[in-house]
C-alpha positions in Angstrom: 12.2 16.7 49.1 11.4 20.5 48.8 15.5 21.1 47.2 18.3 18.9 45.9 21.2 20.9 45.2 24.8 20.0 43.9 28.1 21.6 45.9 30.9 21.3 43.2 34.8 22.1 43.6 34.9 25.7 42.3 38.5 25.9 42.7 41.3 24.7 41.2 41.6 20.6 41.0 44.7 18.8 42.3 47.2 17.5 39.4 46.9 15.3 37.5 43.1 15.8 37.6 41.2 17.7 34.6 38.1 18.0 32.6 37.8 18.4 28.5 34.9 19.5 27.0 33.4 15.3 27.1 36.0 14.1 29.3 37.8 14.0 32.7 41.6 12.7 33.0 43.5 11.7 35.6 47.2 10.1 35.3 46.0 6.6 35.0 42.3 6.9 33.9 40.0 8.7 31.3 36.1 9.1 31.9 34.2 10.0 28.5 31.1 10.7 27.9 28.5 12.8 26.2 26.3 13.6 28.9 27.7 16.3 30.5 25.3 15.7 33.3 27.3 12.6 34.1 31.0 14.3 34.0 29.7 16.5 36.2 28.4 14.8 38.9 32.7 13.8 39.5 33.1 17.1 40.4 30.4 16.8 43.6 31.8 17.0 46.8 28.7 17.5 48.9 24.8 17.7 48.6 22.4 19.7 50.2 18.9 18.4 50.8 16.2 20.2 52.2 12.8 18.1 53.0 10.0 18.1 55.4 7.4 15.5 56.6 4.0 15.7 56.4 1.0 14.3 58.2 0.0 12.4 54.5 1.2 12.1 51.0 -0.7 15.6 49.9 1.1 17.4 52.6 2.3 20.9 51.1 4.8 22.3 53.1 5.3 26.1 53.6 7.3 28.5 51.5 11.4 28.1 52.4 12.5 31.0 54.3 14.7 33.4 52.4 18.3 32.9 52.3 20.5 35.2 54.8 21.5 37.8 53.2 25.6 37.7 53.7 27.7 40.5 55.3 29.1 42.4 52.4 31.4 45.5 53.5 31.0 48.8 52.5 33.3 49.7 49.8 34.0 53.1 49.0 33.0 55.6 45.9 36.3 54.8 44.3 36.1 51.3 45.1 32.4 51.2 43.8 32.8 52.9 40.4 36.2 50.6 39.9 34.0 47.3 40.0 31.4 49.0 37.7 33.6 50.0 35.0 35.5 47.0 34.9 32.3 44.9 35.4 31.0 47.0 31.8 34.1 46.1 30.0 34.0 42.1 31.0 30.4 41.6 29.8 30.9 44.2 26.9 34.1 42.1 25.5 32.3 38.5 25.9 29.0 40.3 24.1 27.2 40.2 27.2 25.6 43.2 26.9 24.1 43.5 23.3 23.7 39.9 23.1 25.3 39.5 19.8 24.7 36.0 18.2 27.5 33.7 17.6 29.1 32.2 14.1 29.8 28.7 12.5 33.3 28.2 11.6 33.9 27.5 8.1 29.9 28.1 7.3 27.8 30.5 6.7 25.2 31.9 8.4 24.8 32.6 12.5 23.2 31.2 15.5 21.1 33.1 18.3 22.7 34.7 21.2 22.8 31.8 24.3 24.0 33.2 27.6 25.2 29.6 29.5 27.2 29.2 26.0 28.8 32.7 25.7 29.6 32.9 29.5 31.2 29.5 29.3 33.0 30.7 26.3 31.6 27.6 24.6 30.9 29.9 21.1 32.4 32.1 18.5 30.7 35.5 18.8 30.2 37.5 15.9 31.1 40.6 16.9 32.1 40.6 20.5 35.6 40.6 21.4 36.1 37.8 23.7 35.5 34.5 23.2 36.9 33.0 26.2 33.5 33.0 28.6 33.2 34.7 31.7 35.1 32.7 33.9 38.3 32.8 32.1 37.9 37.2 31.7 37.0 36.9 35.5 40.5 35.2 35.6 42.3 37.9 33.5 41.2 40.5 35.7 41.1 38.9 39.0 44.7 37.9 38.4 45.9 41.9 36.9 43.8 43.3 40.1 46.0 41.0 42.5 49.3 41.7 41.2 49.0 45.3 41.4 47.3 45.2 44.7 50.4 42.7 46.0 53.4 45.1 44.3 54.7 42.3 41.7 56.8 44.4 39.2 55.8 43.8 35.0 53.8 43.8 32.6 50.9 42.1 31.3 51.7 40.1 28.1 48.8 37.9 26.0 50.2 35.8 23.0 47.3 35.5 20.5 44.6 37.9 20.7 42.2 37.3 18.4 40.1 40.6 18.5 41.8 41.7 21.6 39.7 40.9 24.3 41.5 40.0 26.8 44.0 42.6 26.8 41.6 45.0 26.5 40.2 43.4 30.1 44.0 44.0 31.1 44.3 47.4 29.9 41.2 48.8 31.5 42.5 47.3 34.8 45.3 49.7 34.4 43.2 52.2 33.6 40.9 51.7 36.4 43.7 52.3 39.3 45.3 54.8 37.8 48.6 53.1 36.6 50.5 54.7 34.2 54.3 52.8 34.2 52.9 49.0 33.0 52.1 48.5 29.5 50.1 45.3 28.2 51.7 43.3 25.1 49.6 42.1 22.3 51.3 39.4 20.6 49.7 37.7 17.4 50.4 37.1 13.6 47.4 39.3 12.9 46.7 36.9 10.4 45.4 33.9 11.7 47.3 30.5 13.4 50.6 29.2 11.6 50.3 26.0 9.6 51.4 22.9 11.2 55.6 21.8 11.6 55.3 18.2 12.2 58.9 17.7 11.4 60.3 19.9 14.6 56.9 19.6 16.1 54.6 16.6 15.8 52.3 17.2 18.0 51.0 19.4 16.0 50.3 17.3 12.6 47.0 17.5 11.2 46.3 20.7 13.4 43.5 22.7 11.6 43.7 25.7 13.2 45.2 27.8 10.0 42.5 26.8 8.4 39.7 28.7 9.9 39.8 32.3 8.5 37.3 33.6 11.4 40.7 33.3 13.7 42.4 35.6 11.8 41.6 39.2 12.6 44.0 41.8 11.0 45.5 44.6 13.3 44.0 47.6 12.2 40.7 46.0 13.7 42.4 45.3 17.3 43.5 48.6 17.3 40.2 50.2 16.4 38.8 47.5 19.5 40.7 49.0 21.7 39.7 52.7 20.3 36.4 51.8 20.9 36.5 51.2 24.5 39.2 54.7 24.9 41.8 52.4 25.7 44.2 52.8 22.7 47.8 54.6 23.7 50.7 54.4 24.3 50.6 51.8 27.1 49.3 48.8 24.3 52.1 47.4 22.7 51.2 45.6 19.2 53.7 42.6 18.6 53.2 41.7 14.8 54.5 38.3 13.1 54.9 34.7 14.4 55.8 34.3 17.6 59.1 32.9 16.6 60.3 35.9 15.3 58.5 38.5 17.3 58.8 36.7 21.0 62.7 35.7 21.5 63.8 39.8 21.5 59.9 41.2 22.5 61.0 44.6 24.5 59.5 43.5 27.8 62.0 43.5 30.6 59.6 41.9 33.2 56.1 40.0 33.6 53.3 40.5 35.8 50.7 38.2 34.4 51.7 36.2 30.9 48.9 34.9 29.2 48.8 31.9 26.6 46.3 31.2 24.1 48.0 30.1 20.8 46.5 26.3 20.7 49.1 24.8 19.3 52.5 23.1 20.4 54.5 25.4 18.6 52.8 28.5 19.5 52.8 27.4 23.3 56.7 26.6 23.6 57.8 29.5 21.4 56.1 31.5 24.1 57.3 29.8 27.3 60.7 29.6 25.8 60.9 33.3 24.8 59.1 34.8 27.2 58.4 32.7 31.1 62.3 33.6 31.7 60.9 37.3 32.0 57.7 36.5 34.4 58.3 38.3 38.1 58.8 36.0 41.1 55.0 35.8 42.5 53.6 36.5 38.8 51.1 34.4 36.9 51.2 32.0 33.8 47.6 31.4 32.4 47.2 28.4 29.6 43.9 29.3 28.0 43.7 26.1 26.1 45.2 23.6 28.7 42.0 21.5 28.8 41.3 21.9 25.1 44.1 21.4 23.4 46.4 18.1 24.2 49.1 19.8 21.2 49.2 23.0 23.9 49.0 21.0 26.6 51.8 18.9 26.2 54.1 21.7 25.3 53.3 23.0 28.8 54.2 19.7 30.2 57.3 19.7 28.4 58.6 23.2 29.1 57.1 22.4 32.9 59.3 19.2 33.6 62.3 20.5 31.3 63.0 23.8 34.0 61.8 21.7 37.3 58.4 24.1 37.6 56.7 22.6 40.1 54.2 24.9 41.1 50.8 23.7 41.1 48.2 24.3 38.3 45.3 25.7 38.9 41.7 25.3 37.4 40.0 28.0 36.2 37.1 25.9 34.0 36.7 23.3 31.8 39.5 24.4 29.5 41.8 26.7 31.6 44.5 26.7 34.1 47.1 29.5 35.5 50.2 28.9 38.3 52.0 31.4 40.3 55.4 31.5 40.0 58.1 31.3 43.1 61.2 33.0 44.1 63.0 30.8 41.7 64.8 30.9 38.7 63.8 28.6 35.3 66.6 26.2 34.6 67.9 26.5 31.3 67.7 24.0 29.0 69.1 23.3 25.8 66.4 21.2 24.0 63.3 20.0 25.4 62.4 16.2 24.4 58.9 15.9 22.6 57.2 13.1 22.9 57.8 12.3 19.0 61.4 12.0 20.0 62.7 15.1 18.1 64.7 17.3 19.7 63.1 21.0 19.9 65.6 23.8 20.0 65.3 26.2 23.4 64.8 28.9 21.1 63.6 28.1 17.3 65.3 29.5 14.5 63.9 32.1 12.7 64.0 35.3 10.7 65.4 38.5 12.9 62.9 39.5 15.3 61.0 42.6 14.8 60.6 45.6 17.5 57.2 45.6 19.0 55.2 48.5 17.8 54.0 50.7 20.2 50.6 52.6 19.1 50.3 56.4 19.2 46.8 57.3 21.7 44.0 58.7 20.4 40.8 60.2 22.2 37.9 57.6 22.7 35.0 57.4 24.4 
């Protein structure tokens, strides 16, 4: 045997079926394990084996010829320097390019820079902006490329930001084709995740996430992220405060491509219910933490089954999922069941909602 090689389902996985970080789900079953090796091997569909015979057992067969080199079309100029510049902003945002080490939540201290980690958005960099791994920025951008390629009216909304990454992939996207009427919506407390409601939420008791002070990252540094890269004006919208009192009156008319990445139950449904009303017909809805978080995920579910949204999910890794939406409209609903068997209100209460904060432009480089 000269090469044993695995062909794995890149695309998305039929529901029910998805993969945590040590385990794979389906409706009826869970696989765990630590050996990822072992997980992965479910996600085989085919294998290639290339092997030759020899005339004894010391037999050393001759080089393999070099691969076909596939048809690639020529793009133009334009097109050319397009792909560049967004291809330096993705690997600049994950840390890519300087290689920046990661952190330890909670401890001191850092870790060395580890490529499969970062690009699998498997660490907490220390000074890149991203932490969501290659695939899921390819995602961001693939997804803002194809709405404005395909005409779908809106804007590109993210709710929780951490250092901006991601909507700094979605603002250079803009930038990159010239677009000057869509504006990109960065929604966070600015000041890390909310503590736990188990009373109107308990799914989300004994969530730690307010804890960690690495995930709070004040404004003034997302807006000097986004100075950095040039992309600071008046197309970045800054929502500031929870998302219950920032989200239900949030002065976006239309969506192109919403984004979710607030880990928790409440954080997930306060979005959905403020803002998937707004998302264009043929727009996107991506769940960063689907396949990390069972608090987010079951908010999903919820929201999912309570408006009849039956579009298919679709995998993007080992945590994420996105699904287009179709020509028709949610279903209102007045309270969504929780599995705890409390009642959660369409729209929490809360404090009047603030007007987003739109950022004055200034040069960059």
């Amino acid at each position: 045997v000269l090469v044993m090689a695995d062909v794995a389902q890149r695309s998305g996985l039929p529901q029910p079926l998805f993969r945590g970080p040590d385990h794979v789900e389906t409706a009826r079953v869970t696989v765990k394990s630590r050996d990822q090796g072992l997980l992965d091997d479910l996600f085989v569909l085919q294998k290639i084996v290339v092997a030759a015979t020899g005339p004894d057992p010391d037999f050393t067969p001759a080089p393999l010829p070099a691969a076909p080199t596939p048809a690639v079309f020529a793009a133009s100029p334009t097109q050319a320097l397009r792909a560049a510049y967004l291809d330096m902003v993705m690997h600049s945002v994950l840390g890519l390019i300087h290689e920046d080490g990661s952190q330890t939540p909670k401890a001191a201290g850092t870790l060395p820079f580890d490529r499969a980690k970062r690009e699998s958005g498997l660490d907490w960099p220390v000074s890149a902006q991203s932490m969501i791994g290659l695939t899921r920025m390819r995602n961001v951008r693939d997804l803002a490329e194809q709405v404005l390629a395909q005409g779908v009216p809106g804007d590109f909304v993210e709710t929780g930001v951490w250092r901006g990454g991601a909507c700094i992939m979605f603002r250079a996207v803009l930038a990159a084709y010239g677009e000057t009427t869509r504006r990109v919506f960065a929604a966070d407390s600015f000041a890390g995740l909310p503590k736990p409601s188990p009373d109107r939420y308990p799914e989300d008791a004994g969530d730690a996430h307010h804890a960690f002070s690495e995930l709070a990252v004040s404004l003034a540094q997302v807006q000097e992220n986004f100075r950095r890269y040039g992309l600071l004006d008046e197309q970045v919208v800054f929502l500031a405060g929870w998302f219950k009192d920032t989200l239900p009156t949030a002065p976006v008319e239309r969506i192109a491509v919403l984004r979710l990445d607030g880990d928790m139950y409440e954080s997930t449904i306060n979005a959905l219910e403020s803002l998937y009303p707004k998302v264009s017909p043929g727009g996107f809805v991506i769940v960063d933490d689907y396949g990390y978080a069972r608090s987010c995920r079951t908010a999903v579910d919820d929201y999912r089954r309570a408006h009849g949204i039956d579009a298919p999910l679709t995998t993007i890794d080992q945590f994420g999922v996105f699904w287009r939406t179709s020509d028709d409209v949610p279903r209102p609903a007045a309270a969504l069941a929780s599995p705890g068997g409390v009642a959660v209100p369409a729209v929490p209460p809360g404090a009047a909602a603030s007007p987003g904060q739109t950022v004055p432009g200034t040069p960059g480089y």
